[in-house]
C-alpha positions as CSV (number, residue, x, y, z in Angstrom):
1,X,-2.3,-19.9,11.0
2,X,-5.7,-18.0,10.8
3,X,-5.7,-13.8,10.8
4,X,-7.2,-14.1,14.1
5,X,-4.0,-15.9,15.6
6,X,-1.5,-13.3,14.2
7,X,-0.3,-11.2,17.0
8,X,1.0,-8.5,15.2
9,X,1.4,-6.4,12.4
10,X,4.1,-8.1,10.9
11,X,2.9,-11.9,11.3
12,X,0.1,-10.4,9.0
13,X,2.2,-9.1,6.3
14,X,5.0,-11.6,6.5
15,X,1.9,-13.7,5.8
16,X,0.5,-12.0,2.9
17,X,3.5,-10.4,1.1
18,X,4.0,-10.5,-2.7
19,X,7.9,-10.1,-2.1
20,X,10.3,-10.0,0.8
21,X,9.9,-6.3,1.1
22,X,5.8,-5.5,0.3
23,X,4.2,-4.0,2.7
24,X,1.7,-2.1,0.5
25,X,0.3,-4.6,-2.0
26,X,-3.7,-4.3,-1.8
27,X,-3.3,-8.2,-0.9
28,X,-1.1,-7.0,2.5
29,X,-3.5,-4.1,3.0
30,X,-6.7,-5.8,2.8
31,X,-5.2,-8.4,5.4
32,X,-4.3,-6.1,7.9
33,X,-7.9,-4.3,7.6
34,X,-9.4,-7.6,8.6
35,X,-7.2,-8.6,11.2
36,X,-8.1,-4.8,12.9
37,X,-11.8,-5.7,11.2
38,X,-11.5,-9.2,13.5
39,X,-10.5,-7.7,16.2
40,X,-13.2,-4.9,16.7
41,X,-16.0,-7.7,15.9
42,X,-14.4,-9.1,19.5
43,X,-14.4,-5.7,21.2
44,X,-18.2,-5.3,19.8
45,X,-19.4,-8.9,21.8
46,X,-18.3,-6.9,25.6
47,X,-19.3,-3.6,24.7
48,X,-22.4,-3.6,22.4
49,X,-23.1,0.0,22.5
50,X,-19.6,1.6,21.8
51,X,-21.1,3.8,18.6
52,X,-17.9,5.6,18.9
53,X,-16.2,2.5,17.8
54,X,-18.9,1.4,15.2
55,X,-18.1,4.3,13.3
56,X,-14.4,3.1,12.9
57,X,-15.4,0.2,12.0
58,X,-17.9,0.9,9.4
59,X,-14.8,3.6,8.0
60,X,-12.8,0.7,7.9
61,X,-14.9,-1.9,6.2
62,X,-15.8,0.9,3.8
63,X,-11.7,1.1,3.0
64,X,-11.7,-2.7,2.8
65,X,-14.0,-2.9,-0.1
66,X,-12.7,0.0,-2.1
67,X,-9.1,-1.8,-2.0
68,X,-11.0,-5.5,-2.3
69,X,-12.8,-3.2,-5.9
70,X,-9.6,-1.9,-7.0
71,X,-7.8,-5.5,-6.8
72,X,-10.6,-6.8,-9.3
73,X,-10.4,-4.6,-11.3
74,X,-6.7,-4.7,-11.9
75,X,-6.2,-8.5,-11.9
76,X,-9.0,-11.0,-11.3
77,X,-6.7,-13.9,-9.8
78,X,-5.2,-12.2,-7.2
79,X,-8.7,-11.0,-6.1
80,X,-10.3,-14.6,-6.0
81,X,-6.7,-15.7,-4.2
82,X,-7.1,-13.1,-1.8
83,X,-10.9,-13.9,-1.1
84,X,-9.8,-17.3,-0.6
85,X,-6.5,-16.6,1.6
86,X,-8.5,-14.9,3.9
87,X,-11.8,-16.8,3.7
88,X,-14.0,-13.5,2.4
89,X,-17.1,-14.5,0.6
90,X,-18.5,-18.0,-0.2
């Protein structure tokens, strides 16, 4: 199951927990800013000039790498498994 095919919230950090209760692990965090990243990318394709919207985004991405930062910095491994969970960078 892709981040694009959870329909929620909780599919997303069922998916990416560390533990049975996490729900604020960077790992969870930086999942559920992509899934809301995914889903504005969509938004984006049938209203181009929503700048309203552009601005959240561009808040959000900007969140997204400060946590993505953080994670390396604290432990390398779960920052590549991350990447690689959700398909980041090449």
């Amino acid at each position: 199951m892709s981040l694009a095919e959870c329909a929620n919230k909780s599919e997303v950090i069922a998916k990416y927990q560390r533990h049975d209760r996490d729900s604020g692990s960077p790992e969870v965090q930086i999942a559920l800013l992509t899934s809301r990243l995914e889903k504005l990318a969509g938004h984006f394709q049938d209203h181009p000039q929503d700048k309203h919207s552009r601005q959240g985004l561009l808040k959000i991405v900007s969140h997204r790498k400060g946590l993505l930062e953080y994670l390396k910095r604290k432990d390398v491994e779960r920052y590549r498994q991350t990447l690689a969970n959700l398909g980041l960078r090449k």
